[in-house]
C-alpha positions as CSV (number, residue, x, y, z in Angstrom):
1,X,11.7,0.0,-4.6
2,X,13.0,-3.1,-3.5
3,X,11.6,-6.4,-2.7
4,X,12.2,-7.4,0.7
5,X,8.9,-10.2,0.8
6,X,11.8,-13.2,1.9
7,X,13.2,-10.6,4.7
8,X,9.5,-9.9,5.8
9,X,8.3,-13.1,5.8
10,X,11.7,-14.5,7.4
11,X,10.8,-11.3,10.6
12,X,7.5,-12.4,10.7
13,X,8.1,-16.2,11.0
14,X,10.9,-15.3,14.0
15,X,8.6,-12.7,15.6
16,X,5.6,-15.1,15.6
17,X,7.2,-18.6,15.3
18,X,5.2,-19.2,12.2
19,X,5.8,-21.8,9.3
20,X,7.1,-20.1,6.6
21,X,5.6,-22.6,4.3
22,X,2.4,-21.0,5.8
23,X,3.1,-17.5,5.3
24,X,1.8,-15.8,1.6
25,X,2.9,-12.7,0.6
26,X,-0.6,-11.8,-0.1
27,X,-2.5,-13.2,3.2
28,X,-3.7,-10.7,5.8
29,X,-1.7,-10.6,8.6
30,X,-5.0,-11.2,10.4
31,X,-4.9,-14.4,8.9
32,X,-1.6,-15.7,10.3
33,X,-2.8,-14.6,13.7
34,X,-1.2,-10.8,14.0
35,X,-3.7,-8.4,15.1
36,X,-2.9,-4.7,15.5
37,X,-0.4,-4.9,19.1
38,X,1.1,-7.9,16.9
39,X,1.5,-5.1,14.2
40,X,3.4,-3.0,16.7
41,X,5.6,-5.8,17.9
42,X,6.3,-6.4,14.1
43,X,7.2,-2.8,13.2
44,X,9.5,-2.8,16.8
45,X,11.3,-6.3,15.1
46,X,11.7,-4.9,11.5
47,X,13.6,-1.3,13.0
48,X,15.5,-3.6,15.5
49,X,16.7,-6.5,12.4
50,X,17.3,-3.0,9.9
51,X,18.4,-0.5,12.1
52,X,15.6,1.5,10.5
53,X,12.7,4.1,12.5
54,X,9.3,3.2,11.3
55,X,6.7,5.8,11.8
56,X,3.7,4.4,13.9
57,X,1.7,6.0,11.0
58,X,2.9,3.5,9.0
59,X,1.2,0.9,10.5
60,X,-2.5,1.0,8.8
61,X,-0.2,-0.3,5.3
62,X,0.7,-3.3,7.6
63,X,-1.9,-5.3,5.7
64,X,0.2,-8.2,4.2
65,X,3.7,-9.7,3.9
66,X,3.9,-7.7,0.4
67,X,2.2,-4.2,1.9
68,X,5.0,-4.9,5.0
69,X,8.0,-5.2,2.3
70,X,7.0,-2.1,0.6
71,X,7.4,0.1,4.0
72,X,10.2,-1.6,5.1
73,X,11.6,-0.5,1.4
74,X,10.4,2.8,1.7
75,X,12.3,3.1,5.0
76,X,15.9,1.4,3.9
77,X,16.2,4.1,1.7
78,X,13.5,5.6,-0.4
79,X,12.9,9.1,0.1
80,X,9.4,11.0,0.5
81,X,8.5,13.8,-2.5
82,X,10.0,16.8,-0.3
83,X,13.4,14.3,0.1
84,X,13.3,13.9,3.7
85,X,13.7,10.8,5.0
86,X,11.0,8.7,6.2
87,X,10.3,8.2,10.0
């Protein structure tokens, strides 16, 4: 899986008009002011900047920059156990 943390943190920073200097990979997103519609605003950003479809179940790993990368990963080209594509 690929590390995508910088991409993450650079969507989040946009989406939000955060500090990046603010923004740890390991900080709740709770902490940098996103709450769960700020979730959904962030999955909407991350398929529109990747061309990527993120399935709303996704969303409870939307805990951290680092939990974000790791679905955004999963979605740019990782496949699931039965090899389907994620959604």
């Amino acid at each position: 899986m690929g590390d995508h943390r910088a991409e993450v943190t650079k969507v989040v920073c946009d989406t939000f008009r955060l500090d990046p200097a603010l923004v740890e990979p390991d900080a709740p997103l709770e902490e940098l002011g996103i709450d769960s519609k700020g979730r959904i605003k962030l999955l909407a950003a991350l398929e529109i900047y990747y061309g990527v479809t993120i399935d709303l179940d996704r969303l409870d790993r939307f805990t951290d920059v680092g939990s974000v990368a790791g679905v955004l990963a999963e979605a740019l080209g990782t496949r699931g156990t039965s090899g389907e594509a994620l959604k």
